[in-house]
N, C-alpha and C positions, 0 to 999 in steps of 0.2 A: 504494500500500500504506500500512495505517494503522496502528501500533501505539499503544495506551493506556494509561497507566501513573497509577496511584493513588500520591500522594505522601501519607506520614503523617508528621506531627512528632510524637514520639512524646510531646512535652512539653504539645503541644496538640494530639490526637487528632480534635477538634470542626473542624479547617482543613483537613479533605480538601483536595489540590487533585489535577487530572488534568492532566497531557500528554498531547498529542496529535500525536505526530508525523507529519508526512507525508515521501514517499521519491520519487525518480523513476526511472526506468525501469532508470537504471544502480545501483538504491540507494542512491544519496543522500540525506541527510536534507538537503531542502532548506526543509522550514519547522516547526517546531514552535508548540504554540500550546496556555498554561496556562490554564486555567478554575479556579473556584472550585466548592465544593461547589453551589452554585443555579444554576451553570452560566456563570455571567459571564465574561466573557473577560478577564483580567488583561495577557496580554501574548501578541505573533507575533513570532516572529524567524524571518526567510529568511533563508538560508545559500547563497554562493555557492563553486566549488569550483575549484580551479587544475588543469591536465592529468593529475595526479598522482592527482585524485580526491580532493582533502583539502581542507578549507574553507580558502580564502582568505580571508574577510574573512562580516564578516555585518550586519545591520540589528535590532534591536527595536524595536520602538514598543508602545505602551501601548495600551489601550482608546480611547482618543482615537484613533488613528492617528498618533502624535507621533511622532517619532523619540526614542529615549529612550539607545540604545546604539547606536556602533556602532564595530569590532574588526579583529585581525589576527591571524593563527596565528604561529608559527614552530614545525619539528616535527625532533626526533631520531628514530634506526629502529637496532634491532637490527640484526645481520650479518643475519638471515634477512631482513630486509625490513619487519616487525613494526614497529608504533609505538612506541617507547620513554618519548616525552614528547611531552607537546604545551603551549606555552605562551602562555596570548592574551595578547594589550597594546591596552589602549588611551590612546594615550598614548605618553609615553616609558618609563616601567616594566611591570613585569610584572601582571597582578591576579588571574589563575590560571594555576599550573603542575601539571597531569594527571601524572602516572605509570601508570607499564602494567606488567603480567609479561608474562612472552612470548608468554601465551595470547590478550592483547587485553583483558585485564579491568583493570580501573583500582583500584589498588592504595593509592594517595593523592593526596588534590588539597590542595593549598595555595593559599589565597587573601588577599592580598595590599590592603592599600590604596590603594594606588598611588602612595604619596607617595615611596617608596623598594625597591630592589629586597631590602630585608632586613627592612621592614616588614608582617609577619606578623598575618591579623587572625584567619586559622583552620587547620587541620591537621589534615585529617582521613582516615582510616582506611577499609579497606571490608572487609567480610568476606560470601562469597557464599553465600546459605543453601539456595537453592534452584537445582539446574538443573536445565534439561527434557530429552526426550531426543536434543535437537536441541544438545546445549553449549551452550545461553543462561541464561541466568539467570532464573527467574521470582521470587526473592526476595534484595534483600541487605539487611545495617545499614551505616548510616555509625557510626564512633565518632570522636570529638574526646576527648584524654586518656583513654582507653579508657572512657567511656560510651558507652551508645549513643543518638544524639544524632534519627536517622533509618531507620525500617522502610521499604522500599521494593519492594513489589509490581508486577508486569506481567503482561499476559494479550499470549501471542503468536498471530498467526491465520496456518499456517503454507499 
């Protein structure tokens, strides 16, 4: 299964770029992969998943095939079971910490430098504009200090 998502900066409209994610059988997103608007491929990251079903650990590599990134989860869960927080590290500090409500939509992501774990380089906000009538979202913004910093559209093929 493939979902594709049109990324727009709203600051610079002209940098489409698309994900591409791919799922395996259990649903898992095990590889995504961004292109530019002429269709180049910018970067792939495989994602592999612990018993749990939650990414343990992941790879990117650049258009080259480099290895460019690579990561660890650590994750909190509401009483119901629900994700509450998810935080990658690569390294000894943190360089994004996800937030969730209860419903599974991500409410804020902060991302970090990595040179300290109080070392903040963004903060940002989500707010869901569009959902379809399956609960998913086909449109949100991101806001940093309440601009809106990113429009972000998805076409779902159910």
């Amino acid at each position: 299964k493939l979902i594709e998502e049109d990324i727009v900066d709203v600051s610079q409209p002209e940098h489409l770029l698309r994900r591409i994610s791919g799922y395996d059988s259990k649903g898992n997103n095990i590889l995504f992969r961004i292109i530019d608007r002429t269709g180049k491929l910018i970067i792939v990251t495989t994602n592999k998943y612990d018993s749990k079903g939650k990414i343990s650990s992941f790879e990117t590599k650049n258009f080259n095939d480099k290895i460019t990134k690579v990561g660890s989860y650590i994750y909190n869960y509401f009483p119901n079971g629900k994700l509450k927080e998810e935080t990658y590290y690569s390294g000894k500090y943190p360089l994004t910490k996800t937030i969730y409500n209860p419903m599974g939509r991500i409410l804020r992501e902060i991302n970090y430098s990595g040179d300290g774990p109080n070392d903040i380089m963004s903060d940002e906000t989500f707010k869901y504009n569009k959902i379809d009538s399956h609960g998913n979202w086909t449109q949100r913004s991101r806001y940093n200090n309440g601009h809106r910093t990113r429009l972000e559209i998805r076409k779902i093929e159910y």
